[in-house]
C-alpha positions in Angstrom: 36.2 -87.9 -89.2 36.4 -91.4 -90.2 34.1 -92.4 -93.2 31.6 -95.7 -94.0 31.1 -96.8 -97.4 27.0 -98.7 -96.9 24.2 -99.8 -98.9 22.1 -99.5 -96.2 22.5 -97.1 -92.9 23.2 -99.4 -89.9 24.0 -98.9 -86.2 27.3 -95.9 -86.7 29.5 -95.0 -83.9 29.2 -91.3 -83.2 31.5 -89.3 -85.2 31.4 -91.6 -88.3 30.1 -90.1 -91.8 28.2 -91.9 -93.6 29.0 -92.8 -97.9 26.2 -94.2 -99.6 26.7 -95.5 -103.0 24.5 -95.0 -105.3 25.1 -95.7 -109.3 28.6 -95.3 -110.2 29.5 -93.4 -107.5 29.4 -92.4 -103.8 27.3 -89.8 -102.0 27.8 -88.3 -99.1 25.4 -87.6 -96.3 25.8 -86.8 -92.2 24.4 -89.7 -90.1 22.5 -88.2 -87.1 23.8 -90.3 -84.5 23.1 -89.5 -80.5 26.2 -89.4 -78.6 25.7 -91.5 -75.5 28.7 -91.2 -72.6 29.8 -94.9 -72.6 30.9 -93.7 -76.8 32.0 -90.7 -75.9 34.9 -92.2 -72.9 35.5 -95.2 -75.5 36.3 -92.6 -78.4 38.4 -90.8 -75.2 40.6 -93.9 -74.1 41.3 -94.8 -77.6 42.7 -91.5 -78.5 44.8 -91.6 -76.2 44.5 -88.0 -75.1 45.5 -87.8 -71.1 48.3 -90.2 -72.3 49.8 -87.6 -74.6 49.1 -84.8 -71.7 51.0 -87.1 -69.4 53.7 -87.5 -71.9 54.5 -84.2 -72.6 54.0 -82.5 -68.9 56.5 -84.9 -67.9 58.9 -84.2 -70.3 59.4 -80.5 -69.0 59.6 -82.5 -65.6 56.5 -80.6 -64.9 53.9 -81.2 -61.8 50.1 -81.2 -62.3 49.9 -78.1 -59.7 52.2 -75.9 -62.1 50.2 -77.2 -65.2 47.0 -75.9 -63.8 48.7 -72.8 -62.8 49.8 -72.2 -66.6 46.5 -73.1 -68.2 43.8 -72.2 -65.0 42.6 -76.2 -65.0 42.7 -77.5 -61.1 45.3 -80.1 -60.6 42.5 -82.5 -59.9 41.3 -82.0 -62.8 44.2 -82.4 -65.3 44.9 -85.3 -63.0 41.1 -87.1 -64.4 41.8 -85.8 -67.9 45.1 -87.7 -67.9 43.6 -91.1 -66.7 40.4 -90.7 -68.7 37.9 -90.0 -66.2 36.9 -86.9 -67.8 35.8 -85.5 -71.3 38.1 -82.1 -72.7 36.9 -79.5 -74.0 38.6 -77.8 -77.3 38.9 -74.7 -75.3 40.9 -77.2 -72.1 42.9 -78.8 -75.3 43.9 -75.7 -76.3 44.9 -73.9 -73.3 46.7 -77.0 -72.5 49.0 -77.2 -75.8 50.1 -73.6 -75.3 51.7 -74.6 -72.3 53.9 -77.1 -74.4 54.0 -74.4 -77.6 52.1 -77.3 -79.7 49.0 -77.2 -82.1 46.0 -78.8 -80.1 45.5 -81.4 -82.4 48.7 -82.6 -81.8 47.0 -84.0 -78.6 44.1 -85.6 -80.4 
């Protein structure tokens, strides 16, 4: 969660928390901000996620089809999680890392 220090609340990106100061020191508070898709598959590409699928399946010289055998995801759709298209779930993420033996956050 990245953080905003503000006077005043202004247009946030979704996912931001929100600081405001007031006296001395800071208080926090959770903007309410609507999560629209073009935010969501910006927040996506810049993590970098299908990259870091990509990465590592290939590394264990491993095909999409025997990826989605080992988690239960189609090879279509590992194939659009890997070049964006889609949006994973925590419970995809997860399945996905045990594969490689990793912590799912090591993908985000």
């Amino acid at each position: 969660m990245r953080a905003i220090f503000s006077q005043s609340t202004t247009e946030l990106r979704a996912g931001w928390r929100v600081y405001e100061r007031v006296g001395g020191g800071s208080q926090r508070r959770d903007a309410k901000v609507a999560v629209d898709a073009e935010t969501t598959s910006q927040v996506i590409a810049e993590k970098h996620i299908g990259d870091r699928i990509r990465r590592l399946r290939l590394k264990k010289s491993m095909g999409l089809v025997e990826l989605g055998q080992r988690t239960g995801l189609s090879a279509s759709f590992l194939s659009q999680l890997e070049t964006g298209r889609v949006v994973p779930t925590l419970r995809n993420l997860a399945r996905i890392a045990m594969v490689f033996s990793k912590d799912f956050v090591v993908l985000l």
